[in-house]
N, C-alpha and C positions, 0 to 999 in steps of 0.2 A: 504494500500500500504506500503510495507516493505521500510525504511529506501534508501535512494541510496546513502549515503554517504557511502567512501571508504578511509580507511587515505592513503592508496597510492597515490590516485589521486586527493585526497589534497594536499598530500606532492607536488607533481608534481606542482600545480599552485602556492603554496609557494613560491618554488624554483624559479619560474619564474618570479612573480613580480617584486623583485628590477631588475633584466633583464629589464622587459618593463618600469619602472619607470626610469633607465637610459638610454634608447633610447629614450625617450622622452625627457630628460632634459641634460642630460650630453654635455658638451660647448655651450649650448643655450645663448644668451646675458641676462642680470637682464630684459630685458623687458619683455623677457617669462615666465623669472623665478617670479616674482614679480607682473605678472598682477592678476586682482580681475574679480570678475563678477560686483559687485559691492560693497557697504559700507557693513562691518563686513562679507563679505565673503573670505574664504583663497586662499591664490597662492598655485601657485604650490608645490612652497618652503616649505610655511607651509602646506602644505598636508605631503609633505615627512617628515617633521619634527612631524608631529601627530603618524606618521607609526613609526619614529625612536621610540618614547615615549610608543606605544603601546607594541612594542617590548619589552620596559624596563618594564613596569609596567602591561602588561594584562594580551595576552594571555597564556604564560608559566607561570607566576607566577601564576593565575587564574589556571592554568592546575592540578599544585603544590597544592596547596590549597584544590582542590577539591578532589582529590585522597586521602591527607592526611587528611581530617578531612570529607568530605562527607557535607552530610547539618550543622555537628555543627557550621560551622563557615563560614561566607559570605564572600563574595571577601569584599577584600575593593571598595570604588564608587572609580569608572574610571574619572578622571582630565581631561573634555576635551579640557581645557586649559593650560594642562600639558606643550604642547610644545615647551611655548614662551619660545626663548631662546637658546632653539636647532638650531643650523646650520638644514639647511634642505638638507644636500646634500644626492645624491643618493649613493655615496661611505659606506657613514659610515649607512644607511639603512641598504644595501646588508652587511655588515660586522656583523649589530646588527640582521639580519634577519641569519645568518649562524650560528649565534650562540643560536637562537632560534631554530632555527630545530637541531642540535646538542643535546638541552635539551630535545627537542620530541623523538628524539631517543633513548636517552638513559632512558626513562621511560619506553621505551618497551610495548608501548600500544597494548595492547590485544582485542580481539574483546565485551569481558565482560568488561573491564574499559568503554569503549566507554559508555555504559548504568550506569555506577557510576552516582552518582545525588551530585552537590554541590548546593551553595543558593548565588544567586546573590542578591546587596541590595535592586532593586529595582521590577525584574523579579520572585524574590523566584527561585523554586524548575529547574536547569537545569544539561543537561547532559553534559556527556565530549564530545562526539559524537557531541550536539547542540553547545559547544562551538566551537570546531576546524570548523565546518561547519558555524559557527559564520566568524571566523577568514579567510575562503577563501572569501565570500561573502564581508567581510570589503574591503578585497586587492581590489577586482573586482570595488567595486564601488568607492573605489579611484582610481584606473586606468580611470578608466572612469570620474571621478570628474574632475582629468587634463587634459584630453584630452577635455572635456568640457570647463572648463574656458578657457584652450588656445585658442581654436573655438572664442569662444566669443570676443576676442582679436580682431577678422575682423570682428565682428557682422558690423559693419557700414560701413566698406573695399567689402562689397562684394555685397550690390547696392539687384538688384531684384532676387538675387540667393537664396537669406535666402529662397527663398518659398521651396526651395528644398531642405533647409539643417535641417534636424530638431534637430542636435547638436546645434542651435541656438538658437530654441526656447524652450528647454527643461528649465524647475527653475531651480532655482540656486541664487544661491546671498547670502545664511546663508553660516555657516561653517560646517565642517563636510560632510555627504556623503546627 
């Protein structure tokens, strides 16, 4: 089965994440903002603030990286504790998110870079194609990561209804997606 990624209709959902991550969160009270699932798992806040960080340090740079050197040289390992410290707002996402598709733009990817091979530290041998389809797949399931802790927020608010919600009972409680 031939590939069905498309960098259009990535770019497309790109574009749209910090959208849905500030409909979600933008004037929300810190309780929204700030709830857990539970111990050592992230808020909201620090989901947005993992997305700000990935912006700075992955997938463009990662993008960079692999075009100009191919397999000789591996990303550097992804921090995914990068983000403590970062504000987690959704403003300054959508700001660092516009200027990552600005750099995808202007590298003018082609249907043959998509097949370029660079070397992750831990994965070896990936594409640019696997990476940016990396890169939609992150957005999605932190979309969903907050949408889920927030849920969880009334796990014990909503009585004998959980049997019907299963945002409720889905894992969760680590950090990350």
């Amino acid at each position: 089965m031939p590939p069905s990624f498309k960098l259009g209709d990535a770019v497309a959902v790109l574009e749209r994440t910090p959208k849905a991550v500030a409909a979600l969160l933008d004037g929300l009270p810190p309780a929204w903002l700030d709830a857990r699932e539970g111990p050592g798992s992230w808020s909201p806040r620090e989901i947005v603030a993992h997305l700000i960080h990935g912006e700075k340090t992955d997938w463009i740079p990662r993008a960079r990286i692999l075009l100009a050197h191919g397999e000789a040289r591996a990303f550097s390992p992804f921090d995914r504790a990068g983000h403590a410290g970062i504000p987690g707002d959704p403003a300054a996402f959508a700001a660092a998110r516009d200027e990552s598709l600005r750099a995808l733009r202007a590298m003018r990817v082609t249907e043959e870079m998509l097949d370029r091979a660079g070397r992750h530290p831990a994965l070896g041998r990936v594409t640019l194609r696997q990476l940016l389809a990396t890169w939609v797949a992150h957005d999605l399931g932190h979309v969903r990561q907050i949408a889920r802790v927030m849920a969880k927020r009334y796990a014990e608010d909503v009585g004998p209804w959980t049997a019907y919600l299963p945002v409720l009972r889905e894992a969760g409680g680590g950090s990350g997606a």
